[in-house]
C-alpha positions in Angstrom: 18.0 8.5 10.3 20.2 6.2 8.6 20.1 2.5 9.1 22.6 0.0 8.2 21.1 -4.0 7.9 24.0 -6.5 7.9 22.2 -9.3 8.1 19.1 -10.2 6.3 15.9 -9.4 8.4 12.0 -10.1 8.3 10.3 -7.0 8.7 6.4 -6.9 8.5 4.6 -4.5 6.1 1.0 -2.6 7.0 -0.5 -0.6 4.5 -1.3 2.8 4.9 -4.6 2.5 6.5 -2.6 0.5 9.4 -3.5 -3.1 8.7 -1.1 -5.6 7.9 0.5 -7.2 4.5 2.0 -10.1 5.3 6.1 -10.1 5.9 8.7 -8.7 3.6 12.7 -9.8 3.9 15.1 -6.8 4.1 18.7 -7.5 2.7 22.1 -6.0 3.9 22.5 -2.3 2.6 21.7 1.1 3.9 18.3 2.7 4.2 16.7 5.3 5.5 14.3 5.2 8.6 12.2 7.4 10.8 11.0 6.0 14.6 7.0 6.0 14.5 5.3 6.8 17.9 4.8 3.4 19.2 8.4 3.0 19.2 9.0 0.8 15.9 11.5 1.8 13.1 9.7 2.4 9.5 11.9 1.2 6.5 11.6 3.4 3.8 11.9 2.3 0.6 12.5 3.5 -3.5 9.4 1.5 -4.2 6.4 0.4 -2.5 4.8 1.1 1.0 7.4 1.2 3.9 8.2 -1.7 6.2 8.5 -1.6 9.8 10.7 -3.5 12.8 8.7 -3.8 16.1 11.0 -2.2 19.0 11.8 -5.3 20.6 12.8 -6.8 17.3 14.8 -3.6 16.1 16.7 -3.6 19.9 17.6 -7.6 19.8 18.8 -7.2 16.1 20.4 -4.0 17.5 22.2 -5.7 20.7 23.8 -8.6 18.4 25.3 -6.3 15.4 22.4 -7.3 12.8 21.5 -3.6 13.0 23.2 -0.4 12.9 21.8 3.2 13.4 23.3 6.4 12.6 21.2 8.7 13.0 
């Protein structure tokens, strides 16, 4: 899916083996996404492991325009 950020955002970052890396700030643009089985959105990125937005983050940025989906 498509995701639109117009706002910047904090998103957190876990390395592949599922621990976390610390947080990571998303600018306004478009990127691409995919919705992971526990219900949070994974950022992907050109470079670097992907970043992820917790679903009650992703629904509050959602509910007050800071996020857009297209999917």
């Amino acid at each position: 899916m498509v995701v639109y950020i117009t706002r910047n955002i904090i998103a957190r970052m876990r390395r592949n083996d599922g621990t976390d890396n610390g947080c990571y700030p998303l600018h306004p643009g478009k990127y691409e996404a995919n919705k992971t089985n526990d219900g949070a959105l994974e950022i992907l990125q050109s470079t670097g492991e992907p970043v992820y937005l917790l679903p009650f983050i992703w629904w509050e940025k959602m509910e007050i325009g800071d996020i857009l989906i297209a999917a």
